[in-house]
C-alpha positions as CSV (number, residue, x, y, z in Angstrom):
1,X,-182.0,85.9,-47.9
2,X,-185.6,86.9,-46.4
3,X,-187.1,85.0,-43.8
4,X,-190.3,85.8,-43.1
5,X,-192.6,83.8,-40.7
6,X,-196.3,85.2,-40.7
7,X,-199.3,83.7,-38.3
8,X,-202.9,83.2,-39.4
9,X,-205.7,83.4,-37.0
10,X,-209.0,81.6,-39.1
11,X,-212.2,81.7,-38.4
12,X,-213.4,78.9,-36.8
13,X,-215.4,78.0,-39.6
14,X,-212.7,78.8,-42.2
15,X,-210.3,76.1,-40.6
16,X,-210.9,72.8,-42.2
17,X,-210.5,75.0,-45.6
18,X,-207.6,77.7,-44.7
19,X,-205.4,74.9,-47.0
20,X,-207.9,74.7,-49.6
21,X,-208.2,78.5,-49.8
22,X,-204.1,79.2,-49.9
23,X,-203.6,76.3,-52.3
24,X,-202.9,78.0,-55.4
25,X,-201.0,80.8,-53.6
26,X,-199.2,78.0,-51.9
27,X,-198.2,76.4,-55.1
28,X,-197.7,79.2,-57.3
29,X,-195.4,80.7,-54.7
30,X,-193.2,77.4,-54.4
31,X,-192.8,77.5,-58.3
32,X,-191.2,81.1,-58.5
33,X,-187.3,81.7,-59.1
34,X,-186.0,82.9,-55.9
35,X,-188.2,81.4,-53.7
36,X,-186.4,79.2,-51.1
37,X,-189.6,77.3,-49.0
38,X,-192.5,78.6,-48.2
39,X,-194.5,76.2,-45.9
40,X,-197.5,76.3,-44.0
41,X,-198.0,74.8,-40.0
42,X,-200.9,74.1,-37.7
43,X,-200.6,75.5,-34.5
44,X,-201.0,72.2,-32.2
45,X,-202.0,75.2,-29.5
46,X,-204.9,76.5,-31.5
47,X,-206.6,74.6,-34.3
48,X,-207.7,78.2,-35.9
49,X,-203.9,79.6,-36.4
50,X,-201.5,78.5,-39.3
51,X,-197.9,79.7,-39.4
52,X,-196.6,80.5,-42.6
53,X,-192.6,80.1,-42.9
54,X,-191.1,81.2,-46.4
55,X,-188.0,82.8,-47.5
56,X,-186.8,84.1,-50.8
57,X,-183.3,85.3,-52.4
58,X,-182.7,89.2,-51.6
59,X,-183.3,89.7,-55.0
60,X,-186.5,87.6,-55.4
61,X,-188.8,89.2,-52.8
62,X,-189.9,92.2,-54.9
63,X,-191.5,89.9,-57.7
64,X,-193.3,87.9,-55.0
65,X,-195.2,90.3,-53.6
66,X,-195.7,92.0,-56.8
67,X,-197.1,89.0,-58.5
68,X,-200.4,88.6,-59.8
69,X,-201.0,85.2,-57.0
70,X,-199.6,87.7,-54.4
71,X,-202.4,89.9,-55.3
72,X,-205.1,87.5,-55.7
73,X,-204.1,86.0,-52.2
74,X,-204.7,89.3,-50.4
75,X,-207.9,89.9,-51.8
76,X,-209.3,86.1,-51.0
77,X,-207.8,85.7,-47.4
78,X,-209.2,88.3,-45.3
79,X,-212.5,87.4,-45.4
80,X,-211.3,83.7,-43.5
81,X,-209.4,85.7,-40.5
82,X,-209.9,87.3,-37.6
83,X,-207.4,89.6,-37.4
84,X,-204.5,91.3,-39.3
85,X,-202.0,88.4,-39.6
86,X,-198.1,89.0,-37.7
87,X,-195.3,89.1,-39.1
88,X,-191.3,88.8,-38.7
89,X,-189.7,89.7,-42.1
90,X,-186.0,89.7,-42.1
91,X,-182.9,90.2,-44.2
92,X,-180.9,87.8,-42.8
93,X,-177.1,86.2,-43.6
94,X,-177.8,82.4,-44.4
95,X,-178.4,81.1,-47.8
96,X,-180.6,78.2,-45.8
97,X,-181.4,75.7,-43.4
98,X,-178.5,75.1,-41.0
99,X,-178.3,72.0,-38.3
100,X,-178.9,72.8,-34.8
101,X,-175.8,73.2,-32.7
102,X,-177.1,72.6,-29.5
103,X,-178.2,68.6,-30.8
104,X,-176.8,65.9,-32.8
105,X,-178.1,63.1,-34.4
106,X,-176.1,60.4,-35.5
107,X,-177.8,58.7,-38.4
C-alpha cells in the first residue's frame, strides 16, 4: 500500500476552519475505491498544525491525486498555510493497521 502522513501548518486565523475548508476533500477522498483511511489530527503541541494520515492500494494512488477533489483541494488550501506542507509518502508491505508488539491489552 501507500502510506503517506503530510503536516499542515495554518494560519492562525485559518485554524478554527482548517476542518471546514478540507471537508469535502476529506469526504470525497474517504469515498474513493482504493482508499484505505485518510484521517486528519490536531497537533496537541501546536493548535495551528494538523497531521494528515491516509493510505491507499498501490494501484489507487494515481486516481487520487488525479481527481477532480484532489485538484480543487490544492487550489483552496494554500491560501490557509504558512508554509509548503511535509510529507512522508511510502510504498510500503502491509495491507493495514497492525497491533503493537511492544504492548498488549487484554480486553
Amino acid at each position: 500500500m501507500i502510506f503517506i502522513v503530510a503536516k499542515f501548518t495554518v494560519k492562525p486565523e485559518w485554524s478554527d476552519r482548517w476542518m471546514d475548508l478540507t471537508r469535502d476533500f476529506t469526504e470525497a477522498t474517504r469515498q474513493e475505491p482504493g482508499n484505505l483511511w485518510f484521517d486528519w489530527s490536531r497537533s496537541v503541541d501546536d493548535p495551528h498544525q494538523f497531521v494528515l494520515v491516509e493510505a491507499f492500494h498501490d494501484d489507487a494512488a494515481g486516481s487520487h491525486v488525479n481527481s477532480a477533489h484532489f485538484s480543487a483541494a490544492m487550489k483552496a488550501m494554500p491560501q490557509a498555510l504558512v508554509k509548503t506542507p511535509e510529507i512522508i509518502s511510502e510504498r510500503i508491505d502491509a495491507e493495514g493497521w497492525g497491533q503493537m508488539g511492544e504492548m498488549t491489552v487484554h480486553e
